[in-house]
C-alpha positions in Angstrom: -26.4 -0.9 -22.3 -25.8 1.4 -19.0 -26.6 4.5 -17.9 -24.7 4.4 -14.6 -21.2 5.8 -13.8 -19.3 6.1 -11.1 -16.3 9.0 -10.9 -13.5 8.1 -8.4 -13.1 11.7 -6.8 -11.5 10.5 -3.4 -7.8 11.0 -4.5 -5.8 13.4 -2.2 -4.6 15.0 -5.5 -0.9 15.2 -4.1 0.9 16.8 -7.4 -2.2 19.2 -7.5 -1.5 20.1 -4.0 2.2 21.2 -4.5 3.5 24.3 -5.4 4.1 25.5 -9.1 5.8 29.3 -10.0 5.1 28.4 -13.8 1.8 27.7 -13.5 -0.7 30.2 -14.8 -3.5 30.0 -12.5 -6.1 32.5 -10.4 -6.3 32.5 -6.6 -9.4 31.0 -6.3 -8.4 28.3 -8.2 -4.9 28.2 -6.5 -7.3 27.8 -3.1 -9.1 24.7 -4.7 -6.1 23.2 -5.3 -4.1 23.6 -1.8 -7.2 21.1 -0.7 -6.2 18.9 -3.5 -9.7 18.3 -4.4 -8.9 18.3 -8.8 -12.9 17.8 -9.6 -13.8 21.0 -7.9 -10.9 23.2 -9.8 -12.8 26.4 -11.2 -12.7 26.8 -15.1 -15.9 29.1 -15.2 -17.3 26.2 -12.9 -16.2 23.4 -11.6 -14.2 20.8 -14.0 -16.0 18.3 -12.9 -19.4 19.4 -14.1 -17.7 19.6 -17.7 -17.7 15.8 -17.2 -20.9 15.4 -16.3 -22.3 17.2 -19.0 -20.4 14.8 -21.7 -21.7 11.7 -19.6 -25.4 13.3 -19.8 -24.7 13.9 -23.8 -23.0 10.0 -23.7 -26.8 8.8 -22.1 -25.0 8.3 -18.6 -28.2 9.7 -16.0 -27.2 8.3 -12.9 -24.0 9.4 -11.3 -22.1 7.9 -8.4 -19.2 10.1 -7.1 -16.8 8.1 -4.6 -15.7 11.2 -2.4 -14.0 11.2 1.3 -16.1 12.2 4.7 -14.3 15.6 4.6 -15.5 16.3 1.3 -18.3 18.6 2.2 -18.0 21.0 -0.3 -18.4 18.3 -3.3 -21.4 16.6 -1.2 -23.1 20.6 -0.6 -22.6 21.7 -4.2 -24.1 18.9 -6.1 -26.9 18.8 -3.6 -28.3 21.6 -5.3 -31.8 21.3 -6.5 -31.3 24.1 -9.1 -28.2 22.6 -10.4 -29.5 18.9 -12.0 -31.5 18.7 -15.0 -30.0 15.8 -17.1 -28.4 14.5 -14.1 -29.3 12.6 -10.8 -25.9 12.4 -8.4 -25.5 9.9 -5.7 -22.8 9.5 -3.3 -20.5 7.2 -2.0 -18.3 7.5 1.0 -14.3 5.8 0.5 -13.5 5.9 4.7 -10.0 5.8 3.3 -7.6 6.6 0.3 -6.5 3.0 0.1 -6.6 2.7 -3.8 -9.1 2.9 -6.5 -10.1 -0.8 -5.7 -11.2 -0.1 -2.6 -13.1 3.0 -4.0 -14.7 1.0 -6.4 -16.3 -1.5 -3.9 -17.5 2.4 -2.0 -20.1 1.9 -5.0 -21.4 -1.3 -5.2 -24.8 -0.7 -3.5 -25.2 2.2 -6.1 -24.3 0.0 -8.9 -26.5 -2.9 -7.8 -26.9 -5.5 -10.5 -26.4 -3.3 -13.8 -22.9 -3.2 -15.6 -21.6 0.9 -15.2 -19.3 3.0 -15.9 -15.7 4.0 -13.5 -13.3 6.8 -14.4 -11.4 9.4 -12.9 -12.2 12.6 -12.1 -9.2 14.7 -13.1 -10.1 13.3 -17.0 -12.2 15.2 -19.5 -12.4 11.7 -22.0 -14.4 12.7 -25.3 -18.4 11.7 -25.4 -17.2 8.8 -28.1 -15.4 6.8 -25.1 -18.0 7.0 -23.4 -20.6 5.7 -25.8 -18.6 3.0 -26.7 -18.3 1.9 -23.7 -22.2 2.2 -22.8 -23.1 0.2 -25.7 -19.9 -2.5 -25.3 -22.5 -5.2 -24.0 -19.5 -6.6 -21.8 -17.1 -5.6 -19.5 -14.3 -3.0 -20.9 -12.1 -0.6 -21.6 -11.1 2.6 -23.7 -7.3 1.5 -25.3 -6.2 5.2 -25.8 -3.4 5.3 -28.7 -0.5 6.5 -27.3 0.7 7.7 -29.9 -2.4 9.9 -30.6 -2.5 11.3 -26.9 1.4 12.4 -27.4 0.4 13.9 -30.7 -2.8 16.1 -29.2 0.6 17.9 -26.9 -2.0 18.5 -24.0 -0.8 15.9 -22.2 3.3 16.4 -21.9 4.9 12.8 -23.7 7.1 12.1 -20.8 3.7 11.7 -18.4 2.0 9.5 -21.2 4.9 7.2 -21.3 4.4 6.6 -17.8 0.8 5.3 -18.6 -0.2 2.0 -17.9 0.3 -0.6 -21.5 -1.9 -3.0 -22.9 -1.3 -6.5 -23.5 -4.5 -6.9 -26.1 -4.9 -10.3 -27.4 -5.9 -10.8 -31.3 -9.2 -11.8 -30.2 -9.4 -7.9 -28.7 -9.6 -8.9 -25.0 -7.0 -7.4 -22.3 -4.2 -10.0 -21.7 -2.3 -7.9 -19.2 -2.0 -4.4 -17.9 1.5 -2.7 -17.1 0.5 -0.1 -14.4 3.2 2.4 -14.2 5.9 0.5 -16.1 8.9 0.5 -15.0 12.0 1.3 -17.4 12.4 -2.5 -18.1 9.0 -3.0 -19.2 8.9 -0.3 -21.5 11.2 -1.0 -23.1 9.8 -4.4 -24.1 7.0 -2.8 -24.7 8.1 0.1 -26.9 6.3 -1.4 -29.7 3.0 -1.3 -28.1 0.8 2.0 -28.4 -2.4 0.9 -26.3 -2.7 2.6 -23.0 -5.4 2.6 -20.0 -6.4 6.5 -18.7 -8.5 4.2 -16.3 -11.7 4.5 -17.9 -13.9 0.9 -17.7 -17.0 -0.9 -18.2 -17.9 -3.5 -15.4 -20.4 -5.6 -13.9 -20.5 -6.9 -10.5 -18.1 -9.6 -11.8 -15.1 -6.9 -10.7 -16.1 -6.6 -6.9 -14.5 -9.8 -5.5 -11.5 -9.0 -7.0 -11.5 -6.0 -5.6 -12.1 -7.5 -2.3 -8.9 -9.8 -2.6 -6.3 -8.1 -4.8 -3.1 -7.5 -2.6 -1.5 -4.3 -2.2 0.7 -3.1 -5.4 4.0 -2.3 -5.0 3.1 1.6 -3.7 0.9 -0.4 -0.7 -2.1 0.8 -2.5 -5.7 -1.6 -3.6 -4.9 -0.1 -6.9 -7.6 -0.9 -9.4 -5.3 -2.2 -12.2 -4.0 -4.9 -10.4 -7.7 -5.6 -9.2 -8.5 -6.0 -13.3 -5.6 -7.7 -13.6 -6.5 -10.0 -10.4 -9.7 -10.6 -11.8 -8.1 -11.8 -15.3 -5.4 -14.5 -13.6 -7.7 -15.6 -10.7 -11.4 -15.1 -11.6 -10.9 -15.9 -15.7 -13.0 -12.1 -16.2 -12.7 -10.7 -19.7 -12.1 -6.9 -20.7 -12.9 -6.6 -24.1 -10.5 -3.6 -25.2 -11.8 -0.4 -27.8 -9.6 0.9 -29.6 -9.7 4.7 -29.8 -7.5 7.5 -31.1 -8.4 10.8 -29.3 -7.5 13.2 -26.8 -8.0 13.2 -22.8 -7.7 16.1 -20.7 -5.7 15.5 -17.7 -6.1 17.7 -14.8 -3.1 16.4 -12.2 -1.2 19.3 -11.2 -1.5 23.2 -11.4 0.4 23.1 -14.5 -2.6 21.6 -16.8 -5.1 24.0 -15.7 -4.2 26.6 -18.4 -4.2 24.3 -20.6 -7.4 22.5 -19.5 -9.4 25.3 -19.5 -8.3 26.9 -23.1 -9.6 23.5 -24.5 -13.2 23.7 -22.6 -13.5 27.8 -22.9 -17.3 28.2 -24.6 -18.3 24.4 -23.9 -21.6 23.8 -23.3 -22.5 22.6 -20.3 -25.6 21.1 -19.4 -26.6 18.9 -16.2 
């Protein structure tokens, strides 16, 4: 069992950053997003202390977020000693956005020994993922159903088909991840419904893979390939969970409507 997770909050949120006449937002939070920072988007309070609170309800105490030196206003927030009940944040500094790889190895002296948590920031993932992966006993992952996520309509169905597929063996362990497949791929993979929304369980076995992945195709230390790295070179197991459920997906002005009309009244403790 863990109690520790790490959010990956350095992104420079480009599609939140550009312009959108459909969208239905307010100006403070249009002023959150020109800064691209999707964590801090206002939806009563920040979206990112929504997903806190479900990793507080989940058992998840200890909180790593992986921000940039210029983000001040994340660090000066959640430095607030009124603020944390449940909760106790620590920070780690990613010099540069160079992928979610390199982000994960910003936390490896707050991780330490103990397996823990990494997810994104933009994603509200139900309480259940995150229990499931706290008491998975091995390194992991959530295997959203695609089909499921389509079905919820939050999320629009030509995004989700974009998400990264699952190769899962019979024995329930990750064969191969698809990041972004391309048209090719998807095809020959129409038949499979499992995708990633980037939510793991790891223990220090993923750091040295993240130290010696090589670039993806976008010139990014993306962390899929890492896993995937880790899988071909290392011989490192992801046991894959199953789970049908929804994800909230916060990656462009367009889903903040929607966002917050699903968290409106949510508790939120911290």
């Amino acid at each position: 069992m863990t109690n520790k997770a790490v959010i990956l909050a350095r992104g420079l949120g480009k599609r939140m950053r550009q312009a959108d006449e459909r969208a239905t937002i307010d100006a403070q939070q249009a002023a959150i997003a020109d800064q691209g920072i999707k964590a801090m988007i206002p939806i009563g309070r920040p979206f990112l202390d929504y997903v806190l609170s479900a990793l507080a309800d989940a058992g998840y105490h200890d909180v790593c977020l992986v921000i940039g030196p210029e983000h001040t206003a994340v660090r000066d927030y959640y430095a607030r000693s009124d603020l944390l009940d449940r909760v106790r944040i620590a920070f780690a500094i990613q010099e540069r956005p160079i992928g979610t790889a390199n982000a994960v190895l910003a936390a490896e002296p707050f991780a330490g020994e103990d397996r823990f948590l990494v997810m994104n920031a933009d994603n509200y993932y139900p309480v259940a993922a995150y229990v499931a992966l706290r008491d998975l006993g091995e390194p992991g992952l959530i295997a959203f159903d695609r089909e499921a996520l389509i079905a919820d309509g939050h999320i629009p169905a030509e995004r989700i088909l974009k998400f990264a597929l699952l190769d899962i063996g019979d024995d329930g362990y990750l064969r191969r991840i698809f990041e972004k497949p391309d048209e090719a791929t998807a095809r020959a993979m129409a038949g499979v419904r499992a995708v990633s929304m980037n939510v793991w369980c790891f223990d220090t076995g993923i750091f040295d893979p993240c130290r010696t992945v090589a670039p993806s195709p976008r010139g990014e230390l993306e962390l899929p390939f890492a896993v995937q790295h880790a899988i071909d070179a290392y011989g490192r197991r992801f046991r894959a969970v199953p789970m049908a459920a929804p994800v909230l997906d916060l990656s462009s002005r367009g889903d903040i409507a929607g966002v917050a009309e699903r968290l409106v009244g949510l508790e939120v403790r911290l």
